[in-house]
C-alpha positions in Angstrom: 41.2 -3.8 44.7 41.3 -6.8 42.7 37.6 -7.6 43.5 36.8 -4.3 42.7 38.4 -5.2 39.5 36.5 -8.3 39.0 32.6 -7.0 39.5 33.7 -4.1 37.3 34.7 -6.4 34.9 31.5 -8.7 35.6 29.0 -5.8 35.1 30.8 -4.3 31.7 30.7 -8.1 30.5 27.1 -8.3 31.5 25.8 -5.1 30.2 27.7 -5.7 27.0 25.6 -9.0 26.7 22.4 -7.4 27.0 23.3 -4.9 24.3 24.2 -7.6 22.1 21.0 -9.5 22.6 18.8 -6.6 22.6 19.8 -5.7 19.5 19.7 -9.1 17.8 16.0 -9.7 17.8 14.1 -10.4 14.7 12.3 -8.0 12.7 8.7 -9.2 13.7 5.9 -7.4 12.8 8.4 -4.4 11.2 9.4 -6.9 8.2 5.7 -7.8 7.6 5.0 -3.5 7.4 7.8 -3.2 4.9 6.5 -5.6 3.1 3.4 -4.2 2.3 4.5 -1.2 1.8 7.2 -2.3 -0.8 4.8 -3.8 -2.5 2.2 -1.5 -3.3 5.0 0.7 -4.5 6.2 -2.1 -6.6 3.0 -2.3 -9.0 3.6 -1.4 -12.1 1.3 1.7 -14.0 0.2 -1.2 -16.5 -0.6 -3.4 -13.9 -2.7 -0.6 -11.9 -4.5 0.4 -15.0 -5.3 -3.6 -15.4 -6.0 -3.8 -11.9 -8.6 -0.8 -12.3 -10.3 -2.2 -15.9 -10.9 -5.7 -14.3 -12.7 -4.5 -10.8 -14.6 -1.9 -13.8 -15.6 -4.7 -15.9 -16.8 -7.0 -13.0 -19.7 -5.0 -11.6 -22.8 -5.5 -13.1 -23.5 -1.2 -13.0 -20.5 0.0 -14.5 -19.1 -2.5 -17.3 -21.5 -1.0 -19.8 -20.5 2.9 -19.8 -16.8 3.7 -21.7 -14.6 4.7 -18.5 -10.7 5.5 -19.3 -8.6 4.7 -16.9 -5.0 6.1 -16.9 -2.2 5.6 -14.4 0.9 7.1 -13.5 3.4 6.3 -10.7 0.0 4.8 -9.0 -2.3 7.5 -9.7 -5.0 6.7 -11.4 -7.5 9.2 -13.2 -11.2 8.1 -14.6 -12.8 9.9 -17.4 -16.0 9.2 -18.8 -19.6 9.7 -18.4 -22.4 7.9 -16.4 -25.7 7.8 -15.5 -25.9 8.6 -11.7 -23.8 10.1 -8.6 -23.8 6.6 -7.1 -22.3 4.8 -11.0 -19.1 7.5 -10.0 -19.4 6.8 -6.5 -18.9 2.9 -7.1 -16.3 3.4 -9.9 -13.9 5.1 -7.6 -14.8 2.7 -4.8 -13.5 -0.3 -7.0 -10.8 2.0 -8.1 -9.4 2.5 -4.8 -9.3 -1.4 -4.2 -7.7 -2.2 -6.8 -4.2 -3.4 -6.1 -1.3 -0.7 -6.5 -3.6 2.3 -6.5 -1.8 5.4 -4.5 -4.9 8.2 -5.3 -8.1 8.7 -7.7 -8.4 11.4 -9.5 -12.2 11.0 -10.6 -13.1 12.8 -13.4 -16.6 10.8 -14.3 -19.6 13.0 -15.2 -23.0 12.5 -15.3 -25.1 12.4 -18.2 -27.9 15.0 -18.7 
């Protein structure tokens, strides 16, 4: 009975270490995800809208035309007007890679 006693014991001690290491690993890849994540929700609207004006302002096909740009809670709207499809099509393309931006909400005509 005793021995009975003693592998019973062995095996609770056992599987009670492998919890306890199981469950102690570190974070990994998980803390590099929340990471991100925390940041982008981080940015602040100023900071989008800045974010925004500078990729606007560094291409050579946009910088000339008067595009607004106004952000909330990482949602950024453009408003102006253009010359072509593919002026809008770029502007929302630098838009959307510009650090902190959650959605565009392209409002950018065309000229006629």
């Amino acid at each position: 009975m005793s021995q009975y006693r003693g592998t019973q014991f062995f095996s609770i001690a056992l599987f009670s270490l492998l919890l306890l290491t199981a469950c102690n690993k570190h974070p990994g890849n998980f803390e590099g995800i929340q990471r991100n994540i925390s940041n982008a929700v981080n940015v602040a609207d100023g900071d989008v809208t800045k974010n925004v004006k500078i990729a606007l302002d560094d291409d050579i096909a946009i910088n000339g035309f008067d595009i607004s740009v106004t952000t909330r809670k990482g949602d950024v709207r453009l408003v102006g007007v253009v010359n072509a499809q593919t002026q809008i099509d770029t502007a929302v393309k630098l838009a959307k890679g510009a650090d902190g931006t959650h959605t565009i909400n392209n409002k950018l005509t065309i000229v006629n």
